[in-house]
VOGU-240464 format. One record per residue (C-alpha): x negated, y, z. Coordinates in nm, 4 decimals. Last residue first. Example, Ala and Ser with C-alpha at 12.3 -4.5 7.8 and 13.67 -1.06 7.14 Angstrom:
<zators>
<zator east="-1.3670" north="-0.1060" up="0.7140"/>
<zator east="-1.2300" north="-0.4500" up="0.7800"/>
</zators>
This chain:
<zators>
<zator east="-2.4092" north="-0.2170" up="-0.5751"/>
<zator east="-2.6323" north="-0.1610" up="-0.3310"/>
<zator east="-2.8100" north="-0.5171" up="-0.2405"/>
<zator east="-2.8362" north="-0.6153" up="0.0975"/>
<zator east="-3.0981" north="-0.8623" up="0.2191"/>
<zator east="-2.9971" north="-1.1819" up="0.3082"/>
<zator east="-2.9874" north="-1.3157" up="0.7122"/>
<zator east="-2.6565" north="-1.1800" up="0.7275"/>
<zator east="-2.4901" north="-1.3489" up="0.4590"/>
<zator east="-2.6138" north="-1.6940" up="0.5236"/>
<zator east="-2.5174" north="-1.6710" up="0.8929"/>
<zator east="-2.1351" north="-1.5578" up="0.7638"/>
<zator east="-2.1469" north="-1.8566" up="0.5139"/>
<zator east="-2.2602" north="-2.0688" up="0.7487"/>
<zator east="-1.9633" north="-1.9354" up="1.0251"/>
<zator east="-1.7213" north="-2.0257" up="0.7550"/>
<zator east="-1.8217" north="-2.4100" up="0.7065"/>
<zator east="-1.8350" north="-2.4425" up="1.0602"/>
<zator east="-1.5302" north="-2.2874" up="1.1002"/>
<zator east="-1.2908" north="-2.5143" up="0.8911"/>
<zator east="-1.1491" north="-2.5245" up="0.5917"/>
<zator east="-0.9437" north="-2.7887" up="0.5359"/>
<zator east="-0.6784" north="-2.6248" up="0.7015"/>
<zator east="-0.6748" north="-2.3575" up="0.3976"/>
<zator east="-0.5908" north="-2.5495" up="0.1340"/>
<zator east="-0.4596" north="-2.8662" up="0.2960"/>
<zator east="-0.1349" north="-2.6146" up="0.3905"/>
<zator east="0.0535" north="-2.9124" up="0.4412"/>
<zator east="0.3931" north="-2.7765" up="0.4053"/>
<zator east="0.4041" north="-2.8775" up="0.0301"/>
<zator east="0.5534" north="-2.5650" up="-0.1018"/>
<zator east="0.2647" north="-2.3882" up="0.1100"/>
<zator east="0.4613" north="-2.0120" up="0.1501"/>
<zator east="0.4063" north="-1.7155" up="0.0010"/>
<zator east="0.3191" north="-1.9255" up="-0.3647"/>
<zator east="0.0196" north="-1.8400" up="-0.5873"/>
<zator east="-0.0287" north="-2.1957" up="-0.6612"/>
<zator east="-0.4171" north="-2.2174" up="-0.6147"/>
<zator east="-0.4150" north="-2.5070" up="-0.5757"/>
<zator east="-0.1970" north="-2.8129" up="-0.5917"/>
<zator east="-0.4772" north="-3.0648" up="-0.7241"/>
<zator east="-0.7455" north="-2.9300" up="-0.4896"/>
<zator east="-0.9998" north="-2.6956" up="-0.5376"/>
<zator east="-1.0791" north="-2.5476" up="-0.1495"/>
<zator east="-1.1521" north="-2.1601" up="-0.1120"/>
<zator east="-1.4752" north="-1.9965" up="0.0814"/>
<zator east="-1.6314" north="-1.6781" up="-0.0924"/>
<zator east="-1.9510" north="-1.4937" up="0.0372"/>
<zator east="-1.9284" north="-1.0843" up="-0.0018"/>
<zator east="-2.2146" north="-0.8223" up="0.0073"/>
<zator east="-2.2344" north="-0.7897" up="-0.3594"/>
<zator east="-1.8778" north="-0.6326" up="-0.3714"/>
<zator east="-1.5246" north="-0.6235" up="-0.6006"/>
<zator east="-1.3273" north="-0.9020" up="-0.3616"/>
<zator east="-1.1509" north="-1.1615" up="-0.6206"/>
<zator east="-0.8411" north="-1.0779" up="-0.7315"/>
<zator east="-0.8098" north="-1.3898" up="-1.0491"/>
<zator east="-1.0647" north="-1.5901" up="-1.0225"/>
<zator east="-1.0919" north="-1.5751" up="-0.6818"/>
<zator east="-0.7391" north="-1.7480" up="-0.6369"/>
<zator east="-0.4891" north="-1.7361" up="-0.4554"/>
<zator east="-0.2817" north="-2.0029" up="-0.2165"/>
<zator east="-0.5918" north="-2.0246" up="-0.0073"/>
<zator east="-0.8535" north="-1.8017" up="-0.0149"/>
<zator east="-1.0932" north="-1.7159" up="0.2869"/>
<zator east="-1.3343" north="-1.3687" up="0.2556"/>
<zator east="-1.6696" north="-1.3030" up="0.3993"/>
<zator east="-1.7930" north="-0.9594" up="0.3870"/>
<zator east="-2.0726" north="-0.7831" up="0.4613"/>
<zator east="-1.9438" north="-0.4451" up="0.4505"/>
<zator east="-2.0209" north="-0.2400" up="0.1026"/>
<zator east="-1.6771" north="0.0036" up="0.2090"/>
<zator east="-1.5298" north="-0.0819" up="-0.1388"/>
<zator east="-1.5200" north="-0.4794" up="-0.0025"/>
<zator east="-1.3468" north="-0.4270" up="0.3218"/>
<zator east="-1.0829" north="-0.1988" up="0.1316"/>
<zator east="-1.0200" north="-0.5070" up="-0.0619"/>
<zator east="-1.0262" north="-0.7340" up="0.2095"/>
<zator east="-0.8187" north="-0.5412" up="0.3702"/>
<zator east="-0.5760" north="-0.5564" up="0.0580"/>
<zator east="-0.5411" north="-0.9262" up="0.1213"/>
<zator east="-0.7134" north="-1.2247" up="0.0406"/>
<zator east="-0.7535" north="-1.3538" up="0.4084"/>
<zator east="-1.0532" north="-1.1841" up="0.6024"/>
<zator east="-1.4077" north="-1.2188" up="0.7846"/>
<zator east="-1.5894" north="-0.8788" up="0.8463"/>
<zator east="-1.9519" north="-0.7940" up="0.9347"/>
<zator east="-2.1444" north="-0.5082" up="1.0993"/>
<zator east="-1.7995" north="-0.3241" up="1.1133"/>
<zator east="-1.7950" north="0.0672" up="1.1671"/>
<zator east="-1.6389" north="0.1647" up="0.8181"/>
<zator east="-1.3576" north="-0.0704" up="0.8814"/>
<zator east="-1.2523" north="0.1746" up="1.1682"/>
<zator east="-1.2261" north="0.4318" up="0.8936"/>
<zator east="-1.0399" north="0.2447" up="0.7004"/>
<zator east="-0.7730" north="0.1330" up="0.9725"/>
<zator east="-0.7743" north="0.4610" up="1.0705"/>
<zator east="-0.6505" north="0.6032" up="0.7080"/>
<zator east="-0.4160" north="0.2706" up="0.7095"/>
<zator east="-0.2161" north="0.3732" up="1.0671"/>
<zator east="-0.3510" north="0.2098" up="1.3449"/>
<zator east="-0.1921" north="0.0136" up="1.6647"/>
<zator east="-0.0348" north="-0.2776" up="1.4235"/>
<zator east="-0.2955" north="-0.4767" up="1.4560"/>
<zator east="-0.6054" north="-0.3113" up="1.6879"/>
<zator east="-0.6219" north="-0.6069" up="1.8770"/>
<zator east="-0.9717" north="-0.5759" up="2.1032"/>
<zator east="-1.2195" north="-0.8543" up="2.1840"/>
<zator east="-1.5030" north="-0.7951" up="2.3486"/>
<zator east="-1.3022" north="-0.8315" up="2.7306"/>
<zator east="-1.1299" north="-1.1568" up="2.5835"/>
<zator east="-1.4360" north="-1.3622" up="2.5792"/>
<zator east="-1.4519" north="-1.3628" up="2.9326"/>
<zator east="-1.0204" north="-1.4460" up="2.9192"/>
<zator east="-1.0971" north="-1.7191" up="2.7546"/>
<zator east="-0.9878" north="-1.7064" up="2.3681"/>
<zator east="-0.6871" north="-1.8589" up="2.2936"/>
<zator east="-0.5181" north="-1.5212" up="2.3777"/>
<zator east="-0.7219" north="-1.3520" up="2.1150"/>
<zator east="-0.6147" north="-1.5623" up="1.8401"/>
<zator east="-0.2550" north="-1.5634" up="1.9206"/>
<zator east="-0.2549" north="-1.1247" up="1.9863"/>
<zator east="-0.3707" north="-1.1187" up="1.5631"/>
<zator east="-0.0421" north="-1.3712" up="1.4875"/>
<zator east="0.1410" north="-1.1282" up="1.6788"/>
<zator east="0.0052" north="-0.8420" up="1.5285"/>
<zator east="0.0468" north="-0.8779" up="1.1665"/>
<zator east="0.3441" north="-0.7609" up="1.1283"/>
<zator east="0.2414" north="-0.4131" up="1.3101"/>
<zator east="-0.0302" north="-0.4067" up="1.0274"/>
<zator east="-0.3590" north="-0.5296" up="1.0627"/>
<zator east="-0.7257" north="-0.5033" up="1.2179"/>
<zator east="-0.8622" north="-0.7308" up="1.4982"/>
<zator east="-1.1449" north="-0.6451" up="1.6214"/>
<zator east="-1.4657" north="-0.8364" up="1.8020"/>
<zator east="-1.8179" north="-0.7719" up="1.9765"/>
<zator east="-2.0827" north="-0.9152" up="1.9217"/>
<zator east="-2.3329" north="-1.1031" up="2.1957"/>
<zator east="-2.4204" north="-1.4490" up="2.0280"/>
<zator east="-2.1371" north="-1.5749" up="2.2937"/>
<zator east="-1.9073" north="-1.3571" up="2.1105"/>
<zator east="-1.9490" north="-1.4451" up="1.8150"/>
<zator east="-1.9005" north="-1.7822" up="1.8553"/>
<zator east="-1.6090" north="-1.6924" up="1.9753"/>
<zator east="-1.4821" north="-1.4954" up="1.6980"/>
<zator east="-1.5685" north="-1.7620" up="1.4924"/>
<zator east="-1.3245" north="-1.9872" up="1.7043"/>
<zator east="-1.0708" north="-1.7692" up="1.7290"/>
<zator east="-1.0430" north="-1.6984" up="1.4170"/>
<zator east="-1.0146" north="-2.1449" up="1.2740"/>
<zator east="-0.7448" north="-2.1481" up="1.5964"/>
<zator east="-0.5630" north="-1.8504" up="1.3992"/>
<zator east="-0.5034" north="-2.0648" up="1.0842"/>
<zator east="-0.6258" north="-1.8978" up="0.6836"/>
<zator east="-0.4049" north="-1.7091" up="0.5951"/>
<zator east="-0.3152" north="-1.6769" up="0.2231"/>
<zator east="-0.0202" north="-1.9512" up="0.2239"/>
<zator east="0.1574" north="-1.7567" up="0.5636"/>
<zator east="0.2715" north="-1.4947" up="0.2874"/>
<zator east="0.2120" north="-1.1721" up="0.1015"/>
<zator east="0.1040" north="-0.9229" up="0.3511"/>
<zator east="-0.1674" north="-1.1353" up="0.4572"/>
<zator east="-0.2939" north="-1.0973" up="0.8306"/>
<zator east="-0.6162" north="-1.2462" up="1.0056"/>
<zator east="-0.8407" north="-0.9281" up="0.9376"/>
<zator east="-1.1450" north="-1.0050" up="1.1458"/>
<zator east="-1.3884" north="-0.7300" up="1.2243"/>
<zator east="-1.7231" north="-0.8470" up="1.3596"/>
<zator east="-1.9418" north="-0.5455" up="1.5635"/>
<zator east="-2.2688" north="-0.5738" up="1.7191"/>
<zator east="-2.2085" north="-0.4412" up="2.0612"/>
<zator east="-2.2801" north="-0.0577" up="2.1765"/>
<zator east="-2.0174" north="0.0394" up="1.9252"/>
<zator east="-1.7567" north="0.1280" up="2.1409"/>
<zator east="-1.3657" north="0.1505" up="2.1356"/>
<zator east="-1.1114" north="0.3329" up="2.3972"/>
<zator east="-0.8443" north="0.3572" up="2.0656"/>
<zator east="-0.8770" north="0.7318" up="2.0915"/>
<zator east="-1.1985" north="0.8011" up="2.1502"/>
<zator east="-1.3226" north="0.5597" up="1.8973"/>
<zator east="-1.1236" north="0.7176" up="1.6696"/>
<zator east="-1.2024" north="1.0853" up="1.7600"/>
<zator east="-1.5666" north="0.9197" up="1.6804"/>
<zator east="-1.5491" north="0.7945" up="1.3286"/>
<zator east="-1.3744" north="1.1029" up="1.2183"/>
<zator east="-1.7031" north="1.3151" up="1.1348"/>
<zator east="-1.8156" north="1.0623" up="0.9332"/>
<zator east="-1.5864" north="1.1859" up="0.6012"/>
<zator east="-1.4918" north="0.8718" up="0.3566"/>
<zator east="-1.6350" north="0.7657" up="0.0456"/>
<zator east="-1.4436" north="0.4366" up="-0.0870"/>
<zator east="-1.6020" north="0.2754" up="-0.3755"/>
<zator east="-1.4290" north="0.0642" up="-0.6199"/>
<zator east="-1.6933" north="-0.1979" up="-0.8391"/>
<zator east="-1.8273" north="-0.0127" up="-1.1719"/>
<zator east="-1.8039" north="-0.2244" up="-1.4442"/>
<zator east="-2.0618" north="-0.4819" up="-1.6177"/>
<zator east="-1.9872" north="-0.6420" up="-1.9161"/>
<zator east="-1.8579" north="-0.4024" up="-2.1262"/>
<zator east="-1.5116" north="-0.4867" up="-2.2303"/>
<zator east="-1.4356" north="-0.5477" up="-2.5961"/>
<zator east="-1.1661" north="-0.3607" up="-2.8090"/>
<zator east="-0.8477" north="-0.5575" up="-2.8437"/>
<zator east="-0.6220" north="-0.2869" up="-2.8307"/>
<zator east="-0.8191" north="0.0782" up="-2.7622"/>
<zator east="-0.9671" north="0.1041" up="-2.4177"/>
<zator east="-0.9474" north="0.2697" up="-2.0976"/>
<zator east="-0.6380" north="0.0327" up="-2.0687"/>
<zator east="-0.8594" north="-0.2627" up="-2.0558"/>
<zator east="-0.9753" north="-0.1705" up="-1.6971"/>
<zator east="-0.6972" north="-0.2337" up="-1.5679"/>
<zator east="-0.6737" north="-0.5800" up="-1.7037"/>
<zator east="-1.0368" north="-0.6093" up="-1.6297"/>
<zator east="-0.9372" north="-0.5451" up="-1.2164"/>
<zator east="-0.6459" north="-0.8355" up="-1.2077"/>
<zator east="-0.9371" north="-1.1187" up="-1.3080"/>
<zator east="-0.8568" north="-1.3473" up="-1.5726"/>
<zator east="-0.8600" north="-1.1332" up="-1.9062"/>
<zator east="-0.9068" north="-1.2784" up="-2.1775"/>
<zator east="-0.7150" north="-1.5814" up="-2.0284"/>
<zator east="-0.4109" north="-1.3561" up="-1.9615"/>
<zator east="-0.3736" north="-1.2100" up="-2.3435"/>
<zator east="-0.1578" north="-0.9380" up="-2.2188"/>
<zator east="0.0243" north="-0.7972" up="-2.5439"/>
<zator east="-0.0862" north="-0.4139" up="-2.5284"/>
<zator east="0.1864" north="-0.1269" up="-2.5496"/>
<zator east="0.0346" north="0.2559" up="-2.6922"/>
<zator east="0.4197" north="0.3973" up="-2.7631"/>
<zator east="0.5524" north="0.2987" up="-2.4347"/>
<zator east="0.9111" north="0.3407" up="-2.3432"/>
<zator east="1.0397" north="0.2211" up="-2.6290"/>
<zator east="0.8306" north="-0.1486" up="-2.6285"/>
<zator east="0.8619" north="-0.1786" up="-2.2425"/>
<zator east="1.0549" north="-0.5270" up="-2.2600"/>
<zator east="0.9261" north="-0.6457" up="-1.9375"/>
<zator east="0.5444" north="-0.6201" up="-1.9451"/>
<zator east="0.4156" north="-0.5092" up="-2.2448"/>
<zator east="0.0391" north="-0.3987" up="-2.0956"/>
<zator east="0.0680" north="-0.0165" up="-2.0355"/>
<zator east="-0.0402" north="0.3118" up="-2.2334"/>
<zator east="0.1911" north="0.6275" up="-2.3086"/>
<zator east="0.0254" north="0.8914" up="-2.5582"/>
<zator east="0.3104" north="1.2166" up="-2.6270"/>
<zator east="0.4021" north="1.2348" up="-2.2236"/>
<zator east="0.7989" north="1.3350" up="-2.3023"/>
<zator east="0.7996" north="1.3231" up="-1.8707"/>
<zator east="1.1113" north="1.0897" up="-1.9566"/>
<zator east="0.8856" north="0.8304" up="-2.1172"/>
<zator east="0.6109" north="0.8916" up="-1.8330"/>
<zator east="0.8816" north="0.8292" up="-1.5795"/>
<zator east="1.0491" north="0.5415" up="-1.6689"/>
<zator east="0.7542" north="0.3412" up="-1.7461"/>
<zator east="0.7305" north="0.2096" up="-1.3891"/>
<zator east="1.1007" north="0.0916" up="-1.3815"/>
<zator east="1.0083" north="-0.1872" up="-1.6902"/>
<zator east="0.7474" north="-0.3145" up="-1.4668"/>
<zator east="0.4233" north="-0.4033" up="-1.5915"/>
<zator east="0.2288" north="-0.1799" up="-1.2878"/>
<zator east="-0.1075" north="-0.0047" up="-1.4303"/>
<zator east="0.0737" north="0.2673" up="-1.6362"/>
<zator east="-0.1705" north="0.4821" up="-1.8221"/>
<zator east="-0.0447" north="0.8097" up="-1.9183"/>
<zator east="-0.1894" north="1.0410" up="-2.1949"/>
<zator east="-0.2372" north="1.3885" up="-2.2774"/>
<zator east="-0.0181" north="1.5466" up="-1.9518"/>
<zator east="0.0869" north="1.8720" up="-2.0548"/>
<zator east="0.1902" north="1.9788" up="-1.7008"/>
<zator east="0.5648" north="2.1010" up="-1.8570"/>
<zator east="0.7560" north="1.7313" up="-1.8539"/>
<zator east="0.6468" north="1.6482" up="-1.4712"/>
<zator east="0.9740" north="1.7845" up="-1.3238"/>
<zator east="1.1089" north="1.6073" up="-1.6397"/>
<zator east="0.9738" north="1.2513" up="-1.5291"/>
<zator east="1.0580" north="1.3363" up="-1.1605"/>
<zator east="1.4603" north="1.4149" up="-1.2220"/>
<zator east="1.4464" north="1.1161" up="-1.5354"/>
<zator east="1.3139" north="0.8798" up="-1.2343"/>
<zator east="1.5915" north="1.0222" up="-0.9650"/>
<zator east="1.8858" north="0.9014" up="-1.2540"/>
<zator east="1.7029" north="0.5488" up="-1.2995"/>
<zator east="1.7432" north="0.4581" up="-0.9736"/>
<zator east="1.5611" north="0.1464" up="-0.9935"/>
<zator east="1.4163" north="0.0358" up="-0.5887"/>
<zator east="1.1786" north="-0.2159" up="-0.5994"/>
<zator east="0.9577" north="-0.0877" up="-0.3318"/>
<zator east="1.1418" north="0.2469" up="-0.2260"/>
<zator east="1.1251" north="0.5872" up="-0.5007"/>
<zator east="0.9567" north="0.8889" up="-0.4320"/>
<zator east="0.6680" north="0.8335" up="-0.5750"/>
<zator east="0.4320" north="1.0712" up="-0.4105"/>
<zator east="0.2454" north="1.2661" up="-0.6921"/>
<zator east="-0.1483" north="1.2649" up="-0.6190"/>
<zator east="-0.4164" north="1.5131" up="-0.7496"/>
<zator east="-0.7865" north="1.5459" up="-0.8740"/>
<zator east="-0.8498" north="1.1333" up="-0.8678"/>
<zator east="-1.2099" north="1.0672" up="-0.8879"/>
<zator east="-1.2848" north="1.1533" up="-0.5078"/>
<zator east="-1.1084" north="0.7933" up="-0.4474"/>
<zator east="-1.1268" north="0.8381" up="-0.0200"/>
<zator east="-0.7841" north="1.0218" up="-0.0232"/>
<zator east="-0.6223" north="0.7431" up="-0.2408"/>
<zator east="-0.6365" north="0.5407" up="0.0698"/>
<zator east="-0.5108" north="0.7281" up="0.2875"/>
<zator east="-0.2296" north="0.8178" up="0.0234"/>
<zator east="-0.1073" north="0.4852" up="-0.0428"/>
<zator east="0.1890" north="0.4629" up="0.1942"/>
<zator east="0.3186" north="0.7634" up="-0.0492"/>
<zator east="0.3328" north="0.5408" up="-0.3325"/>
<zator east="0.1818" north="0.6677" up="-0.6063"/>
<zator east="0.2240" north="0.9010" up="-0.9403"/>
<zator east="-0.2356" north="0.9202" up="-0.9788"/>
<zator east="-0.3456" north="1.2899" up="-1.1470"/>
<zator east="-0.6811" north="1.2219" up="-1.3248"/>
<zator east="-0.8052" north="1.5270" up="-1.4929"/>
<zator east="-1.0677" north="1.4216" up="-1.7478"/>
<zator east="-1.4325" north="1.6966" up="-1.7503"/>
<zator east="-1.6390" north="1.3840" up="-1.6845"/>
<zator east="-1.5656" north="1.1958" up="-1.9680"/>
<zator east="-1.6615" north="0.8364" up="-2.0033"/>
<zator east="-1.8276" north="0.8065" up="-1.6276"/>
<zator east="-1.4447" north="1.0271" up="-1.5329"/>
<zator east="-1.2428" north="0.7222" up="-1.6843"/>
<zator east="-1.4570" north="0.4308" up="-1.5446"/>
<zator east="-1.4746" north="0.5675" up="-1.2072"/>
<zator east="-1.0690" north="0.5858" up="-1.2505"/>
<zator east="-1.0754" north="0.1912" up="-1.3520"/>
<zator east="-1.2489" north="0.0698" up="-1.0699"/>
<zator east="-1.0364" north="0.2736" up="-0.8885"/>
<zator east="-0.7171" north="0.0009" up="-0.9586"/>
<zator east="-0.8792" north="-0.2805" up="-0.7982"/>
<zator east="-0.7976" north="-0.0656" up="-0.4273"/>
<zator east="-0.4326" north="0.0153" up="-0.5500"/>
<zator east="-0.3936" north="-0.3196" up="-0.6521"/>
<zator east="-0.5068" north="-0.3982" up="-0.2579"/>
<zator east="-0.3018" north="-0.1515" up="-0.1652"/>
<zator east="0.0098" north="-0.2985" up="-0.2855"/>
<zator east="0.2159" north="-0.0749" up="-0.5281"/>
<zator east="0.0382" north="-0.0423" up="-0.8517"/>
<zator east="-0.0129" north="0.3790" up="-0.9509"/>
<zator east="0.1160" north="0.5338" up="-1.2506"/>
<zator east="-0.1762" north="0.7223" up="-1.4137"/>
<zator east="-0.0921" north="1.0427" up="-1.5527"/>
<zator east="-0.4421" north="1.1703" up="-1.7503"/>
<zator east="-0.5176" north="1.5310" up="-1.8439"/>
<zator east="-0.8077" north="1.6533" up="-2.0867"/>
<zator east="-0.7728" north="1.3664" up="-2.3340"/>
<zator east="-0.8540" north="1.5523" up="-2.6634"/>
<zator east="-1.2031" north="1.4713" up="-2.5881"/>
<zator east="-1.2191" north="1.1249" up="-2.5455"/>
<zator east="-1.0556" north="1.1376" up="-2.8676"/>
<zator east="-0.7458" north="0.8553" up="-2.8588"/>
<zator east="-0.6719" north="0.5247" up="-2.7805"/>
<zator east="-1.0021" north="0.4794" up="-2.6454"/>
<zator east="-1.2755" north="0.2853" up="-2.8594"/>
<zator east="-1.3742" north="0.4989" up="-3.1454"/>
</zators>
């Protein structure tokens, strides 16, 4: 037997949801895997309410639980509130995917009898099914996830099913209505933000350029991000001249993340930081062509066979840090278009595989 328990004596899994989306995004992977190895499994995801667009295009998960709680945020008295709210839904098992002592509050107060997580920080009463996390079995963020499908130490299968988003068509064009867009140009999305610090993005004079080039080949460009991201998104468009401007729209900060998905849907081609648009990028099967810096593709790389990957191995990298601790930024600087833009020819010219 290789789950912690009969796959059929698990009728109703609580899975306690990461935070980030692009976590979030890694994290479906593992609820394909769960209804492939038994179908008739309820999968009820406690999340983040931020992450309900999202969520809403994972048809494996039957029901979402907002987490009520800010990023961070303990309050251990409003955890034993939600964990006994939960207490009479007969939950089977709960898989926690975040290593946080916090995140295990909730299944332990829920009385859920089979509680799964990696050890994390000091979890060993809260969780009755806790894994050591042997890091260099398991580089990549997605196969630790995946390991909790499994009993201790039991092998992965070698091939896993990559996260899928499936949205609904019929909201492609109230979006383009609203945001004035058209598709009558081929269409590069660029997604120059990174949630997690200036290390992961890759410099807005290295955007504008591709997006130029673009451009002149006759596409058309968008800029997707969040409201933080939009002055760094407005600098690459104003170094563009202002006839190059006119195919170029900044959508950063103007969309909420169930537009920005569906907008994603519409790209013939996307370039991106490591961040969870990448992610979301990856799940929607767009060619994709991603820049790391500071992280590492070993470790979150984009789940997709449409995707080309351009990093730099030098001495200091990857060093997972926000910001350079150097102040060179040699990681990402020494990247430069032309070596992009190939990748992005190379990708388009080959055919493209379904996943």
């Amino acid at each position: 037997m290789d789950f912690p328990a009969s796959l059929k004596a698990i009728r109703t899994i609580l899975i306690v949801g990461p935070a980030w989306i692009g976590d979030m995004m890694m994290a479906q992977s593992l609820f394909i895997l769960l209804k492939r190895r038994n179908p008739q499994v309820k999968l009820h995801l406690l999340a983040s309410a931020w992450t309900r667009p999202l969520v809403a295009a994972m048809p494996e998960i039957d029901e979402v639980i907002d987490m009520p709680f800010g990023h961070g945020q303990l309050d251990v008295m409003a955890r034993y509130r939600l964990g006994k709210s939960l207490a009479d839904r007969g939950y089977d098992q709960a898989i926690l995917l975040p290593n946080s002592f916090k995140s295990a509050l909730v299944p332990f107060f829920a009385g859920i009898p089979l509680r799964t997580g990696w050890r994390g920080e000091m979890r060993y009463g809260l969780l009755n099914d806790w894994r050591p996390l042997d890091k260099k079995r398991y580089p990549l963020m997605v196969q630790r996830y995946l390991a909790l499908a499994y009993a201790r130490d039991a092998a992965l299968p070698a091939d896993f099913p990559y996260p899928q988003l499936q949205l609904d068509p019929s909201r492609r064009q109230p979006l383009l209505t609203k945001f004035a867009l058209h598709l009558n140009r081929p269409l590069l999305i660029l997604c120059p933000g990174a949630e997690y610090g200036s290390a992961k993005r890759w410099p807005e004079a290295y955007y504008a350029t591709v997006a130029a080039q673009r451009i002149r080949a006759g596409w058309q460009v968008w800029l997707l991000g969040s409201a933080k991201d939009q002055p760094v998104a407005e600098t690459i468009r104003d170094q563009l001249p202002p006839t190059l401007q006119v195919h170029m729209n900044n959508l950063a900060g103007r969309t909420n993340l169930g537009e920005a998905i569906a907008l994603m849907a519409c790209a013939d081609a996307v370039l991106s930081n490591d961040s969870g648009l990448m992610h979301i990028a990856a799940a929607l099967n767009r060619p994709l062509v991603v820049v790391f810096g500071s992280t590492s593709p070993e470790h979150t790389p984009p789940l997709s066979q449409r995707v080309r990957v351009v990093t730099n191995t030098l001495e200091c990298s990857p060093c997972f840090e926000r910001e350079c601790p150097l102040g060179h930024h040699k990681c990402l600087r020494e990247l430069k278009p032309a070596q992009v833009q190939a990748e992005l020819d190379e990708l388009l010219a080959s055919p493209a595989t379904v996943s």
